[in-house]
C-alpha positions as CSV (number, residue, x, y, z in Angstrom):
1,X,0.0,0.0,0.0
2,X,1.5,3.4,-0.9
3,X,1.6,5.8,2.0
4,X,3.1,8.8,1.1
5,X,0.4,11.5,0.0
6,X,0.2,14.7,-1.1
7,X,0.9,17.3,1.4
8,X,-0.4,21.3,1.2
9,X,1.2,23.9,2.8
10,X,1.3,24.4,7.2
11,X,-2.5,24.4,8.4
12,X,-3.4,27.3,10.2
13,X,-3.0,27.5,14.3
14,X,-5.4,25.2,16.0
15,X,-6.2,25.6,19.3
16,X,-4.3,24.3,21.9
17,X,-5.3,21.2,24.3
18,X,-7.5,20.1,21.2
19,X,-4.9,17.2,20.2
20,X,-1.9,15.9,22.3
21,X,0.9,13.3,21.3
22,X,3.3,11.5,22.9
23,X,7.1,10.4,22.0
24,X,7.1,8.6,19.2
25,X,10.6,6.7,20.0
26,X,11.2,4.5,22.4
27,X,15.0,6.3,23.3
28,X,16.0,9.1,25.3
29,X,15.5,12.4,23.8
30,X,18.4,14.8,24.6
31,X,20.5,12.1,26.2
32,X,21.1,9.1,23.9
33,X,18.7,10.4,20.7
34,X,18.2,13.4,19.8
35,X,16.3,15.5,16.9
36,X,18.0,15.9,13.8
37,X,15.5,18.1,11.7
38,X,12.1,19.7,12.4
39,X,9.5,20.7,10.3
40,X,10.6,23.4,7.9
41,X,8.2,26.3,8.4
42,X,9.0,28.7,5.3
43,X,7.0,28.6,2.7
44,X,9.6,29.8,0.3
45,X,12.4,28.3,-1.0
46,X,14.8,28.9,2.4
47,X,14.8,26.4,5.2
48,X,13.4,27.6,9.0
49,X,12.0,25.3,11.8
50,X,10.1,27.0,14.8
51,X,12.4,28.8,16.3
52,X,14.0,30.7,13.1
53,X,16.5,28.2,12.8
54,X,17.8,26.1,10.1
55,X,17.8,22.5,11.8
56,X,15.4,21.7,8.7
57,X,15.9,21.7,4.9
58,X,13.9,22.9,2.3
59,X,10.2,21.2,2.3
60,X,10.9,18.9,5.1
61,X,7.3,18.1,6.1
62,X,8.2,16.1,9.8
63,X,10.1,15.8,12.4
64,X,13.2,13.1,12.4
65,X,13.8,11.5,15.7
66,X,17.4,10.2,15.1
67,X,19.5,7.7,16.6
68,X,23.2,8.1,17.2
69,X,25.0,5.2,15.4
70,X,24.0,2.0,13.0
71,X,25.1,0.5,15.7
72,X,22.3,1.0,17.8
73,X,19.9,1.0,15.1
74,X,21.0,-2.7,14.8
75,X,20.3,-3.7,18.6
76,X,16.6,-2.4,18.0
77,X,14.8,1.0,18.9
78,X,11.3,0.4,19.0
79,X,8.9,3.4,17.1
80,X,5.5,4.2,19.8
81,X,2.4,5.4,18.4
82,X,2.2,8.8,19.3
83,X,-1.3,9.0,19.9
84,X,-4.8,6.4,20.3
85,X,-6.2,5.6,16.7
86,X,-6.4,3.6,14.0
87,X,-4.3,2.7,11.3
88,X,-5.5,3.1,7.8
89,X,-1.8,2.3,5.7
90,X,1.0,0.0,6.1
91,X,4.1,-0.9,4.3
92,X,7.0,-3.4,5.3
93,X,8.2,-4.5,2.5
94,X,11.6,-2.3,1.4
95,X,14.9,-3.0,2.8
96,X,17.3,-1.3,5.0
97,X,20.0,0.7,2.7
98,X,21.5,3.9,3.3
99,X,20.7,6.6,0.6
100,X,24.2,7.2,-0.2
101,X,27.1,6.7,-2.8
102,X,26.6,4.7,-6.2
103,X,24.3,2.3,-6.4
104,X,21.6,3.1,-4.1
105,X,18.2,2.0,-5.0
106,X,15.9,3.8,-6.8
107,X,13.0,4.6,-3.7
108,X,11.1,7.6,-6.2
109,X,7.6,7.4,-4.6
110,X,7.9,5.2,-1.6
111,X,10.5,7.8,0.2
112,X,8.5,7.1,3.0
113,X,9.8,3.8,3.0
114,X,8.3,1.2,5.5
115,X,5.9,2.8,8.0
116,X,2.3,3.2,9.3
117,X,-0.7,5.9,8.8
118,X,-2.8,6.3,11.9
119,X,-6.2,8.0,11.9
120,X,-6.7,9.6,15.3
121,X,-10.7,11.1,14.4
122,X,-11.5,14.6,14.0
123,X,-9.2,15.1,11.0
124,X,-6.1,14.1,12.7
125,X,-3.2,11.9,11.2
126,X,0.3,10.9,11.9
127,X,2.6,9.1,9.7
128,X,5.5,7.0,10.5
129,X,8.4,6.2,8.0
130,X,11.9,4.3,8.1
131,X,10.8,1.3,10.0
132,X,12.8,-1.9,9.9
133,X,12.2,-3.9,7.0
134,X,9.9,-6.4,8.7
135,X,9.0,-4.8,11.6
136,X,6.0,-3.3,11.4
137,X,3.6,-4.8,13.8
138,X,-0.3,-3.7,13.3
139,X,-1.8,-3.9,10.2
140,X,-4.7,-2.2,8.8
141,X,-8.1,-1.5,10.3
142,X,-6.5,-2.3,13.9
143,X,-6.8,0.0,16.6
144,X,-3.5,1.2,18.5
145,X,-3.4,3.3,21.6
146,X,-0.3,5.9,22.7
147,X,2.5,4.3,23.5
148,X,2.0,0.9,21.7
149,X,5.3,-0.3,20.1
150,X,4.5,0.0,16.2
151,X,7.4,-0.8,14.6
152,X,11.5,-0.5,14.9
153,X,13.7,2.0,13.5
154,X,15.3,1.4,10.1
155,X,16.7,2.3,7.1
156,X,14.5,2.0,4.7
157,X,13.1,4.5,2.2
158,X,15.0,8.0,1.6
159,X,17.4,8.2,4.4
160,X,21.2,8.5,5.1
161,X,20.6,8.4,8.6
162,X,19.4,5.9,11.5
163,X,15.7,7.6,12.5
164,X,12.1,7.7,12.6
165,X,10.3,10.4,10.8
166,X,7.3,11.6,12.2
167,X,4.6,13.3,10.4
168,X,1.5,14.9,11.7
169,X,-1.2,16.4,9.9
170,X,-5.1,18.0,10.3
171,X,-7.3,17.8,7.4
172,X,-4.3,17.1,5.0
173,X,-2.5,20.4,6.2
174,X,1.1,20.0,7.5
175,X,0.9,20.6,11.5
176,X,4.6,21.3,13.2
177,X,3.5,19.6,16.8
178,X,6.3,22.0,18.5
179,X,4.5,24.8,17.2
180,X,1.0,25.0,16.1
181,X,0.9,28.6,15.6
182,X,2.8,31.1,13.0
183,X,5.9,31.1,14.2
184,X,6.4,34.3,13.7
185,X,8.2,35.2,17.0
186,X,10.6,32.4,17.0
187,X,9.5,30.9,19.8
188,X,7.4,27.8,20.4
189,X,3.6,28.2,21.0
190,X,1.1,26.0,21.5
191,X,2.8,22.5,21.1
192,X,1.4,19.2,21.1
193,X,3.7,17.0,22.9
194,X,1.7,15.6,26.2
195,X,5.0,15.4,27.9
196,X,8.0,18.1,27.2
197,X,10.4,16.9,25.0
198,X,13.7,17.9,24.8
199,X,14.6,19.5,21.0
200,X,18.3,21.3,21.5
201,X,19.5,23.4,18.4
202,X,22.0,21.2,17.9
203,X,24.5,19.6,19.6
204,X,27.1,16.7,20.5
205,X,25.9,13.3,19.1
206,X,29.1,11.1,20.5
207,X,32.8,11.3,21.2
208,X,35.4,8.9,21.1
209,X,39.3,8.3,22.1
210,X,41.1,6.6,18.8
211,X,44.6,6.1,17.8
212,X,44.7,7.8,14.9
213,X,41.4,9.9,13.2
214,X,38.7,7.5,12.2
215,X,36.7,7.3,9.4
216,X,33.7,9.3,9.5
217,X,31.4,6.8,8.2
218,X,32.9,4.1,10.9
219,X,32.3,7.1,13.3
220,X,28.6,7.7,12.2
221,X,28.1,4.0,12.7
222,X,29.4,3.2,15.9
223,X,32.1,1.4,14.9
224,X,34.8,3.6,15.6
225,X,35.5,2.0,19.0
226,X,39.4,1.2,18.7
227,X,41.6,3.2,21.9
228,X,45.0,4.3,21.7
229,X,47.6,2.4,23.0
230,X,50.6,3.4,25.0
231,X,52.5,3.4,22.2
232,X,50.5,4.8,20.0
233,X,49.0,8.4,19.0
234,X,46.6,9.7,20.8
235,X,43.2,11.6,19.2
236,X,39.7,12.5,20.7
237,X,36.7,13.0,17.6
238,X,33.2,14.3,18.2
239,X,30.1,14.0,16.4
240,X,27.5,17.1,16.1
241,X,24.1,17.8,14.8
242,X,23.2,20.9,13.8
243,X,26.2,23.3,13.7
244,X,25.9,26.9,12.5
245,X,28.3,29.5,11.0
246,X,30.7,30.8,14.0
247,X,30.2,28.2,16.2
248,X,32.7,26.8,17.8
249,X,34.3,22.9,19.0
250,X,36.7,22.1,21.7
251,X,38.1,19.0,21.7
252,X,40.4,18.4,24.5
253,X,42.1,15.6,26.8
254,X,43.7,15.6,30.3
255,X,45.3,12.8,31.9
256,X,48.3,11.7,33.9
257,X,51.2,13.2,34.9
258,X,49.9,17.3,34.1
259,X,49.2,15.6,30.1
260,X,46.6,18.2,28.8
261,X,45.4,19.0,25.2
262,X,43.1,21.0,23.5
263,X,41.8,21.9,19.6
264,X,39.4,25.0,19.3
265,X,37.7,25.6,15.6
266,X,35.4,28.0,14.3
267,X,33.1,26.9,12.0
268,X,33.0,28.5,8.6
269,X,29.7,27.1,7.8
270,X,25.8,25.3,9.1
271,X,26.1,21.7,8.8
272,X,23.2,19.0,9.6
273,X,25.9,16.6,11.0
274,X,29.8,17.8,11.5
275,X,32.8,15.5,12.4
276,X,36.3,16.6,14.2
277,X,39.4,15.2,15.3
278,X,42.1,16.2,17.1
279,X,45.1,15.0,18.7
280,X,49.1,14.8,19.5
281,X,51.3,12.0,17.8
282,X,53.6,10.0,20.5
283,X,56.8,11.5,20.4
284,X,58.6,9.6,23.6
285,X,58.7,5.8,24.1
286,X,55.0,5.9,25.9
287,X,52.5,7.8,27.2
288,X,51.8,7.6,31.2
289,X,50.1,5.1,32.5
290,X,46.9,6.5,34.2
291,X,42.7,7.3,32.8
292,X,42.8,9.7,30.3
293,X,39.6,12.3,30.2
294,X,38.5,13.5,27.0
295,X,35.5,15.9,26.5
296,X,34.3,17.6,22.9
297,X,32.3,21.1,23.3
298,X,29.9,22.8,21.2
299,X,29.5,27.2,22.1
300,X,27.5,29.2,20.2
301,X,27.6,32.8,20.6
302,X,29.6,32.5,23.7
303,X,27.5,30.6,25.2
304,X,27.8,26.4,26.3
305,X,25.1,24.5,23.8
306,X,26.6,20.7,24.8
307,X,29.2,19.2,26.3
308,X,29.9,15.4,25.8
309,X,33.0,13.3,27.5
310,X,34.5,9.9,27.6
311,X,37.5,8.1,29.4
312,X,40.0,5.0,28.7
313,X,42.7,4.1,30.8
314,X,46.5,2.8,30.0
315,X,47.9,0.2,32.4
């Protein structure tokens, strides 16, 4: 069953307390998940989310609730519906295959990939896409309340990223559920979300200690998980969501023996996801034995956005 549809422009405000949702992933939001983009609310062709932001890109019509790593993607997230209904389209039938480089397959009209549509009465609908390639649960016609595990997180569809995009709609219109209103003083009004949930403007996905600067895809996956040695160089890497121009990273370490080190860059330019590494080669016969701290920072007009640390210790 095809369940992407045609989508107009953002509905107009609707009154508040009329409609509530819940999370639709089963995963810490602002601790071990975190949200990549948001609804983008200009209606021209810029990008904006709610707050007059770019953590969006042009015509994205949900919000994507993202894992940190393939890794964990692969140990199972489950995907909650966010609100009592019933659902009215399914698919599970596409496979699990990052969007990028040569070769990809061809998803034109099923971008959604595998998901769910549930009807929640009184005009409202919510969406579900990326699921796991065989694991959606209900199936059309059944009734689901908040909270019920739907699905898993997956790959499927048009993604380059471990996640769960959530689309909510009223009478076809596009609703942003962190803002039902205009937006037009940057700051969130009339939200949906039963429960707070907790949508930084970017920030630090994960760090990690290496011996040398890993890949960036091996990062993104979670796979990046070699440490240094004592004999060998020591680096600390971080992973961010959501940079702007001028902000800056700090990558430093501090461990035994006074050992301290630390990297400070600028950024020249807004990224959805940013990697950095930084580090001092071994230049005596081996580094102290002792527990080595690293921490990455993200600042953004002088002021701390996220912080994210890690340890390993040499014998």
């Amino acid at each position: 069953m095809r369940l992407l549809v045609t989508i107009s422009a953002l509905a107009a405000p609707v009154a508040a307390g009329a409609f509530s949702l819940s999370s639709p992933i089963d995963c810490d939001l602002g601790g071990v998940c975190y949200i990549q983009q948001f609804v983008d609310r200009d209606p021209t062709g810029g990008v904006s989310d709610f707050r007059c932001s770019g953590l969006s890109y042009d015509g994205h019509k949900g919000t994507d609730f993202a894992l940190p790593s393939l890794a964990m993607q692969a140990e199972g997230v489950n995907v909650l519906a966010a609100a009592d209904g019933v659902v009215t389209g399914v698919r599970d039938e596409m496979p699990d295959v990052l969007q990028t480089g040569l070769g990809a397959p061809d998803v034109t009209n099923q971008e959604c990939g595998n998901g769910l549509v549930i009807n929640h009465g009184d005009g409202w609908e919510t969406q579900y896409c990326h699921l796991a390639l065989g694991s959606v649960i209900p199936r059309v016609g059944q009734q689901v309340s908040a909270g019920d595990v739907v699905g898993q997180v997956g790959l499927s569809g048009q993604t380059q990223f471990p996640h769960v995009h959530l689309s909510v709609r009223k009478d076809g219109d596009v609703i942003d559920p962190f803002d039902t209103g205009n937006a037009a003083d940057c700051t969130a009004s009339g939200a949906l979300w039963s429960e707070p949930i907790n949508a930084p403007d970017g920030g630090i996905v994960s760090v990690g200690f290496a011996p040398n600067v890993p890949d960036y895809d091996a990062a993104k996956a979670g796979t990046a998980t070699t440490l240094p040695s004592a004999d060998s160089n020591l680096v600390i890497w971080g992973l961010s969501f959501g940079t702007q121009t001028g902000d800056l990273l700090t990558l430093s370490i501090e461990g035994p023996d006074g050992f301290a080190f630390t990297h400070e860059e600028t950024l020249d330019r807004a990224q959805a996801q940013t990697f950095r590494a930084a580090g001092k080669r071994l230049t005596t016969d081996r580094w102290p034995a002792g527990t080595y701290n690293g921490t990455v920072t993200m600042t953004r007009n002088g002021e701390l956005l996220d912080s994210m640390s890690t340890s390993f210790t040499l014998d």
